[in-house]
TIMAR-350682 format. One record per residue (C-alpha): residue in three letters; x, z, y. Coordinates in steps of 0.25 Angstrom, whole numbers, plus 5000, padded with zeros to 4 digits. Layout:
TIMAR-350682
ALAXZY/...
END
This chain:
TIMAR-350682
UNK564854805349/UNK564054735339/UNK562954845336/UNK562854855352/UNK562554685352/UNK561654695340/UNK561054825346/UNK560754725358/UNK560354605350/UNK559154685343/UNK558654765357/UNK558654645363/UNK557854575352/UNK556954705351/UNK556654685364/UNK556154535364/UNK555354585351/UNK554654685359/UNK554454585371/UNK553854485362/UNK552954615356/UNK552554655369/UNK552254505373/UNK551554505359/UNK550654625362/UNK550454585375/UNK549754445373/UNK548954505360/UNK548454605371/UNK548054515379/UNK547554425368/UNK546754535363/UNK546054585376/UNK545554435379/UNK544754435365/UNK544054575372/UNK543654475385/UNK542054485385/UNK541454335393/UNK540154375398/UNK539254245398/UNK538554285414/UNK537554175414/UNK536854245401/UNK537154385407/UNK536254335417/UNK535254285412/UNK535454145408/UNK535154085393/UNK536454045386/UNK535953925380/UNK535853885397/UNK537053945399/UNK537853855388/UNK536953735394/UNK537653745407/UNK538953765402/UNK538853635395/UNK538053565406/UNK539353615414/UNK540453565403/UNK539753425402/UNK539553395417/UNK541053435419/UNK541753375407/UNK540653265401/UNK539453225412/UNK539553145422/UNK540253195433/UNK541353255423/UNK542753275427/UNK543353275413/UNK543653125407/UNK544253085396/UNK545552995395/UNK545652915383/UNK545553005370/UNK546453135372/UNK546453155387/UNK545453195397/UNK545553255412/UNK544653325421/UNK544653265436/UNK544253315449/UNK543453195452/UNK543253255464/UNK544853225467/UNK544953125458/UNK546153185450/UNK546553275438/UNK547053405440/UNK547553505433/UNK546453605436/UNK545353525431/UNK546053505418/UNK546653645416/UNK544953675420/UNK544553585410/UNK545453635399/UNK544953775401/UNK543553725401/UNK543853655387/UNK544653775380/UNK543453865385/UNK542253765379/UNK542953725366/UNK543153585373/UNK544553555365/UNK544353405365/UNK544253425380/UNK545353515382/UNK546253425374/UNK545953285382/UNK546353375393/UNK547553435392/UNK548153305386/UNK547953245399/UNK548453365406/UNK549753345398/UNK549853205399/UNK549653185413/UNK549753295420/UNK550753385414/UNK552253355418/UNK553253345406/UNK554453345414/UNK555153375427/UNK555153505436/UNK553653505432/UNK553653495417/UNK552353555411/UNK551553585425/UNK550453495428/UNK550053385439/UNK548953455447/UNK548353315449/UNK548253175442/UNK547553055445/UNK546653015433/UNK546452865439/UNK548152845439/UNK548352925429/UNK549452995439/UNK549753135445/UNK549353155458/UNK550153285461/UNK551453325451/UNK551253455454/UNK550553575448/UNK549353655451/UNK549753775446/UNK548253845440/UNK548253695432/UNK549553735424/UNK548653885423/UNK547353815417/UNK548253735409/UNK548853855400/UNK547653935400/UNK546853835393/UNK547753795385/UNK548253935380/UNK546653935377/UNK546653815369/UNK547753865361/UNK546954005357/UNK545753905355/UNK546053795348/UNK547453825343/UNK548753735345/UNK548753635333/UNK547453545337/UNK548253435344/UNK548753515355/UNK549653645356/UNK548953715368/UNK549953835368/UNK551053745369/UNK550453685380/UNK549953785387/UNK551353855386/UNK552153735388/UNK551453735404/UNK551853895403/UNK553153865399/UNK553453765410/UNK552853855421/UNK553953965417/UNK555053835418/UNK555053805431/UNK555853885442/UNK555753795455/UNK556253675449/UNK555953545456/UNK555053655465/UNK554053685452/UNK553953825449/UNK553053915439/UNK551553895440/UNK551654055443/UNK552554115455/UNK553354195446/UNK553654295458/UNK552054315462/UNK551654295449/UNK550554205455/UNK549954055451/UNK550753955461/UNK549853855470/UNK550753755464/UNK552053785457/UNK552853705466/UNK553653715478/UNK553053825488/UNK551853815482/UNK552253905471/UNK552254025482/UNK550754025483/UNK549554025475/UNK548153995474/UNK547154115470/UNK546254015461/UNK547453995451/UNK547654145449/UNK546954165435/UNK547554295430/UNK546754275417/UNK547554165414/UNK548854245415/UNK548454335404/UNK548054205396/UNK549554155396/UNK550154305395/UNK549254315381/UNK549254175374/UNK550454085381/UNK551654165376/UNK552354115385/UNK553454255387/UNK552854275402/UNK551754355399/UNK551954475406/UNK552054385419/UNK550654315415/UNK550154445416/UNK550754495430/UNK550354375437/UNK548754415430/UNK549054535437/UNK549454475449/UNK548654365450/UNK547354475451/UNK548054545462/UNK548254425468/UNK546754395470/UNK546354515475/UNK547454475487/UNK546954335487/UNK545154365490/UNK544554425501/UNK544554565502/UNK542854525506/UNK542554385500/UNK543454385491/UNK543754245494/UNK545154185492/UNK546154065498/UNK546353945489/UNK547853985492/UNK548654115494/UNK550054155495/UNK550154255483/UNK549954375489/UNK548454315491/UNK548454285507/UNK548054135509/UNK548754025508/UNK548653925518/UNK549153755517/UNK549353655522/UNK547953585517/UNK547053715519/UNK547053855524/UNK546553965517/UNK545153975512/UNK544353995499/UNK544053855494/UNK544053785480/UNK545153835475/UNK544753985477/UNK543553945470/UNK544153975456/UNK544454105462/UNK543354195457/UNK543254125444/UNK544854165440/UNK544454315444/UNK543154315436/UNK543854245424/UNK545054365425/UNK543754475425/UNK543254405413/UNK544354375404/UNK545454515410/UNK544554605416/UNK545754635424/UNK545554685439/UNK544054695436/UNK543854795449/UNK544254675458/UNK543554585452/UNK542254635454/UNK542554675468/UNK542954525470/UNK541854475464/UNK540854555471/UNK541754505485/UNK541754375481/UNK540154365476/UNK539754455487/UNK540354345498/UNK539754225492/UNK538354295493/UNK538654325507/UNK538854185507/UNK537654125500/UNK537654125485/UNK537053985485/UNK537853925497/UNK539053995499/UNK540353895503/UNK541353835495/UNK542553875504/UNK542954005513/UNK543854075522/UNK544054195514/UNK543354295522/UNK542154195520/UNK541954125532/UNK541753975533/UNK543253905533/UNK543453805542/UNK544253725532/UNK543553665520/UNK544253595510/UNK543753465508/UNK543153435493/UNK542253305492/UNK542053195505/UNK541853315516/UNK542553455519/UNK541053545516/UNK540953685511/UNK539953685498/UNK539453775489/UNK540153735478/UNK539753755463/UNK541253785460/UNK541253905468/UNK539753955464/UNK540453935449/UNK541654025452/UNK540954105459/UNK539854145448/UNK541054185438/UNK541154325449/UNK540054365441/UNK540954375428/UNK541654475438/UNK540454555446/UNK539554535433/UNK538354645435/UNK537354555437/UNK537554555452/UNK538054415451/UNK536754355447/UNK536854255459/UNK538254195456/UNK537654175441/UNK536454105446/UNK537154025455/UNK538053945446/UNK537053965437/UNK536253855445/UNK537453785452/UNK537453645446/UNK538653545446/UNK538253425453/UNK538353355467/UNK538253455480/UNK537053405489/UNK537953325498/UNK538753245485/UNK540053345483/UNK540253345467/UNK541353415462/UNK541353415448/UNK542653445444/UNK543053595452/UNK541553625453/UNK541153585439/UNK542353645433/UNK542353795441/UNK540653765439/UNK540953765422/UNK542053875424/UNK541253955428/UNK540053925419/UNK540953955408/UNK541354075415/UNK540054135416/UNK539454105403/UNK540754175396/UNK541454035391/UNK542654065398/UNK543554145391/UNK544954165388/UNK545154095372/UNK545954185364/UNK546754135352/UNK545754095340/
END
């Protein structure tokens, strides 16, 4: 009876060595192919000088972060957010944006001020929603103006953060993989407690709207970064890589549900499977939102190469349609087979369709995707785009300006995944 039990006791510990071995080999794997990542720089493929190249980058940084119509301030000497000025309020997108942006431009003083405040103000430290974040907070009270979470926030969040740990290391001040796997860990903790769930529906293997109540049981296709997936599955360590990995898997499926089968266009919201999701504020239709869309694909070409054949079919659907449309003054919103919605969602003093910088600037990163020269136009365009006031007042310079330097870095090749120094 005892040699059976011990018998037992060392397959059982043979098998948890071999699961941590696989797990082990897995992440190195992953680790090893990200270092292999090539990150074209487009501007100068195409002709552009890099010292104008490296000019307009900055030009975009300053006037984002320090000109005068920056959304980044300071507050005090250790904490700084990023607001929509627009709205008038913090969110968690615009500081999980301005993270990235810091990580990827060596801007560590910048990131820090910034995830301070997102831990001190944001963050919850208790309660059903221990460890998920406030999706919006009123700088001028200095109060939340929504508990609950927006879940590609908590996504940004980790992702950066996992960066900063490969980048700078955990012992400068502030341990980044602690806190990047302390948000992890809290997603995995909640089972519909107080009506919070995982950030991820565990049975869809899908990013939730919001994981809470019945919004967990839909999903918006602008939140589905299958790159980022494989970024947890290789650095957070977290025990659920496999999973991390399926819902990459998934998530690419998913869009080739979610965009037209012609335009390539998709709905802000969908249920899972990819068909629209109507609500109560808006019905379907391809708005700002689904403007990040084609950004995520061109970011999962560049840093996966996974699903490349789709990619360039969609590229070309999606490129091809704004053509059809007028390169210079295509609309900001659609129905998705491209005819002109009779909704428009209102941004600024008056419901008007635009054409809007934040969308010439997602759309130029297809040319990461459909690069062979045929993409000139796209290049050129947010090439000459210029972040300032549209001709009848409208500025936005916190979505516009921030997808306008995502994609600037994008396309000049500073957007990449940072492996452990």
């Amino acid at each position: 009876m005892g040699n059976l039990l011990e018998l037992k006791i060392m397959r059982k510990s043979a098998l948890m060595v071999f699961m941590v071995l696989v797990a082990y080999l897995t992440n190195a794997q992953n680790s090893n192919n990200f270092k292999n990542v090539k990150y074209k720089n487009l501007f100068q493929e195409y002709g552009y000088k890099k010292k104008d190249i490296n000019k307009k980058l900055s030009k975009a940084y300053y006037d984002v972060f320090e000109g005068p119509n920056r959304v980044y301030f300071q507050v005090g000497d250790s904490m700084a957010y990023v607001s929509d000025v627009k709205n008038k309020d913090v969110r968690t997108e615009g500081m999980s944006y301005g993270m990235m942006i810091a990580v990827q431009l060596e801007k560590k003083d910048v990131f820090d001020k910034l995830w301070r405040f997102s831990k001190t103000y944001l963050q919850h430290q208790s309660g059903p929603r221990e460890g998920y974040f406030a999706w919006s907070f009123n700088p001028e009270t200095m109060k939340q103006n929504s508990p609950g979470s927006a879940s590609d926030g908590e996504f940004y969040y980790v992702t950066s953060l996992l960066f900063a740990s490969n980048k700078w290391g955990n012992k400068t001040g502030i341990d980044y993989y602690k806190e990047a796997k302390g948000i992890l860990d809290a997603m995995w903790s909640k089972d519909g407690a107080g009506n919070i769930y995982n950030l991820i529906n565990t049975e869809h293997k899908q990013i939730t709207f919001v994981p809470e109540g019945n919004n967990y049981n839909w999903t918006d296709p602008s939140y589905h970064l299958p790159a980022f997936y494989e970024i947890w599955a290789a650095y957070a360590k977290d025990g659920h890589e496999e999973f991390y990995m399926a819902c990459a898997d998934t998530s690419r499926v998913f869009l080739h549900r979610a965009t037209h089968p012609v335009t390539g266009l998709n709905s802000d919201y969908t249920e899972f499977s990819g068909e629209p999701h109507p609500t109560r504020w808006m019905p379907p239709g391809f708005r700002y939102d689904s403007w990040r869309v084609p950004m995520n694909i061109a970011m999962d070409y560049v840093w996966t190469g996974k699903d490349a054949e789709w990619k360039k079919d969609y590229a070309t659907r999606f490129q091809n349609f704004l053509r059809s449309k007028g390169l210079d003054t295509y609309d900001d919103q659609f129905n998705l087979d491209g005819t002109k919605p009779d909704f428009i969602l209102q941004a600024g003093p008056e419901k008007k369709l635009r054409h809007s910088i934040g969308l010439v600037s997602t759309a130029a990163t297809t040319a990461l995707i459909k690069n062979d020269k045929g993409s000139k136009d796209f290049i050129d365009a947010i090439w000459n785009a210029k972040l300032e006031p549209y001709e009848d007042g409208y500025f936005d310079p916190y979505y516009d300006g921030l997808l306008y330097l995502f994609s600037l870095m994008h396309l000049s090749g500073n957007y990449q995944i940072i492996t452990p120094n």
